[in-house]
C-alpha positions in Angstrom: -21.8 -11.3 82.3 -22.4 -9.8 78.8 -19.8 -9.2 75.9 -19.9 -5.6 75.2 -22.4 -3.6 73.0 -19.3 -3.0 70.8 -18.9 -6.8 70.7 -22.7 -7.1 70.3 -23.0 -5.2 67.7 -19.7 -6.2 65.5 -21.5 -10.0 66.1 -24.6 -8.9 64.8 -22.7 -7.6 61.5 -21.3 -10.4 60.8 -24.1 -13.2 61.6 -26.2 -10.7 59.2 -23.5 -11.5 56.8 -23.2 -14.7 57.1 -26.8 -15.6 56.0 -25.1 -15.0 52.6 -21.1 -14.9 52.8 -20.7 -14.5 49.0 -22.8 -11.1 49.3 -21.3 -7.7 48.7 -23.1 -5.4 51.8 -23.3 -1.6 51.3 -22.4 -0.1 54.3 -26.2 1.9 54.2 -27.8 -1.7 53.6 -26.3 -3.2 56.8 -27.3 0.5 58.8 -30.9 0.3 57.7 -31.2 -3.8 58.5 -29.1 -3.7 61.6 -30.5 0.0 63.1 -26.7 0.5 64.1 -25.4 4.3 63.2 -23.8 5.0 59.8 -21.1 6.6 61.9 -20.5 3.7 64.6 -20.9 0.8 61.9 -18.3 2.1 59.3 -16.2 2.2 62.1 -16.7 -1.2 63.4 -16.7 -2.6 59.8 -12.6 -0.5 59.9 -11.7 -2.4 62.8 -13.2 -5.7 61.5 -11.2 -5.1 58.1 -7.9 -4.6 59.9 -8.4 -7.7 62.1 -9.3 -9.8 58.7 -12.5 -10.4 59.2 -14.4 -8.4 56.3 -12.9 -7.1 53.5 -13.6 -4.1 52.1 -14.6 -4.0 48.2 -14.4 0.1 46.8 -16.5 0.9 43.7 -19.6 1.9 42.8 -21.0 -1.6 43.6 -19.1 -1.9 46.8 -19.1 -2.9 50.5 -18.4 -5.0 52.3 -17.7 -9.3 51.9 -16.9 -11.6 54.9 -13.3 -12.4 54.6 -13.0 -15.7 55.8 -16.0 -18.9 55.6 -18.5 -18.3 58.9 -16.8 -21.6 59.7 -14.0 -20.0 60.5 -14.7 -16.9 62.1 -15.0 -17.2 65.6 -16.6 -15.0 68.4 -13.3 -14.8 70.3 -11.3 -13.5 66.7 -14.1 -10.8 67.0 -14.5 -9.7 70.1 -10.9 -9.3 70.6 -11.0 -7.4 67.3 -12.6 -4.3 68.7 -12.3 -4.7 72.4 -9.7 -5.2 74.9 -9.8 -9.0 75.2 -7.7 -8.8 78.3 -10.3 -7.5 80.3 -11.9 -10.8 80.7 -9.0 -12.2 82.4 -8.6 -9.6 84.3 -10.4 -9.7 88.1 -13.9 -10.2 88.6 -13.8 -7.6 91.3 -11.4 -5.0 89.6 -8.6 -5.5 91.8 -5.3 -4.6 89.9 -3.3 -6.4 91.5 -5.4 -9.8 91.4 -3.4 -12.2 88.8 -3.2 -15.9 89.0 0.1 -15.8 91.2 -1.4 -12.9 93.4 -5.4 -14.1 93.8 -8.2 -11.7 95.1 -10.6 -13.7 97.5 -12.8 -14.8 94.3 -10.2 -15.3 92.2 -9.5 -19.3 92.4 -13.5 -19.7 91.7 -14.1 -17.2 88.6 -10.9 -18.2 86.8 -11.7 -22.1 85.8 -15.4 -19.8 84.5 -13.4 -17.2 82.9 -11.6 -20.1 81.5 -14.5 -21.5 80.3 -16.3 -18.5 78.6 -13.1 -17.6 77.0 -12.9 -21.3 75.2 -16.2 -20.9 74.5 -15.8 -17.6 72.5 -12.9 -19.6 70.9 -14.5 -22.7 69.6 -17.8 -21.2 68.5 -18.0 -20.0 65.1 -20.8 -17.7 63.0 -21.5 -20.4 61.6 -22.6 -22.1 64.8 -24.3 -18.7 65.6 -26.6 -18.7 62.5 -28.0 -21.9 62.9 -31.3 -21.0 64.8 -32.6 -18.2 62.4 -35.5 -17.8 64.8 -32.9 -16.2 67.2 -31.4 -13.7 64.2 -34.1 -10.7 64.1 -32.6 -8.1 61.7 
């Protein structure tokens, strides 16, 4: 199972700016290092600024800053930032009416898994992200 390109993307941003979390990132910087559209970026770096992630910095020296330490910003905060979070607790199968009280026939095994992915989203943090550069190809 993979987190959305949306996720994908918004995670890339902000393990690019983590390498340097003091930095001040033009928006056409981080579109020419991460190969993501001006469009789709500024509107992934919106979402991000409303969830308090990165802050926005207006001038003619502006961009955009990390909001919070890489130590603190986790991979759950931003994937529920610009996705529907609920969707990974939702059923496997796509069953509507599968919940915890009313299990599909797979539900009982992918929910201590779902469980699992979704506390590792929450206790992994950029900074724990950035730690093997060799991964980190911008």
């Amino acid at each position: 199972m993979n987190l959305s390109k949306t996720s994908q993307y918004a995670i890339r941003v902000i393990s690019f700016m983590a390498y340097d979390n003091r930095q001040i990132y033009p928006a056409s910087v981080l579109v020419k290092k991460l190969k993501i559209s001006d469009k789709y970026l500024k509107r992934l770096l919106t979402t991000l600024s409303k969830h308090g992630i990165v802050r926005s910095i207006q001038g003619r020296y502006g961009g955009f800053v990390l909001d919070k330490k890489p130590e603190n910003i986790f991979i759950y905060d931003i994937v529920a930032a610009v996705e529907n979070i609920e969707k990974y607790y939702g059923c496997i199968l796509g069953f509507s009416e599968c919940s915890d009280e009313n299990p599909c026939p797979l539900h009982e095994k992918w929910a201590p898994i779902r469980d699992e992915l979704i506390n590792l989203l929450k206790n992994t943090s950029i900074a724990d992200v950035v730690k093997n550069p060799k991964i980190m190809k911008f």
